[in-house]
C-alpha positions in Angstrom: -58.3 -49.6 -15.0 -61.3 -50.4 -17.1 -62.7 -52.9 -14.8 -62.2 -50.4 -11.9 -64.1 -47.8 -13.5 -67.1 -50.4 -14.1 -67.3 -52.0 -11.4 -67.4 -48.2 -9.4 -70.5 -48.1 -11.3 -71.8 -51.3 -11.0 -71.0 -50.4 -6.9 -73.0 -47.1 -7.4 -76.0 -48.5 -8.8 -76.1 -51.7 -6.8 -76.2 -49.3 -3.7 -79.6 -47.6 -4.7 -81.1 -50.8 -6.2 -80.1 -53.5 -4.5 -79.0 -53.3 -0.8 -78.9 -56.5 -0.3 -75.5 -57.6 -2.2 -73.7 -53.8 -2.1 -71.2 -55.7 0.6 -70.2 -58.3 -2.1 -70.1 -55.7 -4.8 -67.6 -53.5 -2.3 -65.3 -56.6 -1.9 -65.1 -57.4 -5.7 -64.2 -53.3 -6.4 -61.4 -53.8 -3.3 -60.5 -56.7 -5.1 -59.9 -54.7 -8.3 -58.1 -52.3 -6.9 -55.8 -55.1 -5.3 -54.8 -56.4 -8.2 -54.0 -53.0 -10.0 -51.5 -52.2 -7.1 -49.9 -55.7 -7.3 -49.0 -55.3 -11.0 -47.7 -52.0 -10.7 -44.3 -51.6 -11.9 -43.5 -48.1 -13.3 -43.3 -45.3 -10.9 -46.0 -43.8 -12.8 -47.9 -46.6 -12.4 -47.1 -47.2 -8.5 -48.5 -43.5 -8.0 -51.7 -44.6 -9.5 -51.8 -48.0 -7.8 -51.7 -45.7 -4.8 -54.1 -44.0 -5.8 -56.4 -47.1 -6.6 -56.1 -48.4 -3.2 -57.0 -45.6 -1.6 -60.7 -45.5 -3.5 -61.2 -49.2 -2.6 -60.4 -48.2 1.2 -63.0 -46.0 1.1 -65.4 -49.3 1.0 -63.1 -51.8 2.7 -61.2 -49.5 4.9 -60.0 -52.2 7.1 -59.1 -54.7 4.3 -55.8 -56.5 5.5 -55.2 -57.5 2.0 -55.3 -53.8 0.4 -52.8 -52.6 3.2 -50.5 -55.0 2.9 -50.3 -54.1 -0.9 -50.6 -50.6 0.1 -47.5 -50.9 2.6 -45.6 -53.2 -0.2 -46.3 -50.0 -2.6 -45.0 -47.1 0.2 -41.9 -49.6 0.8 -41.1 -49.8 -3.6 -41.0 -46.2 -3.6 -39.2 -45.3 -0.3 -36.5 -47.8 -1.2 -35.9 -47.8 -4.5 
């Protein structure tokens, strides 16, 4: 969760000061929040997994790695 919430701000400030690398910096954050939804195992943590996936859409949106971890999450909760 840590690394999420710096590397959202490393994205932030890469953004306005350098351009140039804000596309690898948006694949490292949907990286991050790849991971956190693969190790969820609590429902608690699954609903923030979600959650997590969701921001790093907002950057990757068409990610095939982030919705298959998103569709693995839906499908833990729906048939558990």
């Amino acid at each position: 969760m840590k690394a999420q919430e710096t590397q959202s701000r490393v994205l932030k400030r890469c953004m306005l000061e350098h351009p140039a690398i804000a596309d690898k910096m948006k694949y490292q954050f949907a990286r991050i929040c790849q991971l956190i939804g693969e190790t969820a195992e609590k429902p608690s943590d699954v609903a923030y997994a979600v959650k997590s996936i969701h921001r790093g859409m907002e950057y990757c949106p068409e990610d095939a790695e982030l919705l298959a971890c998103l569709c693995k999450l839906y499908m833990r909760v729906c048939y558990a």
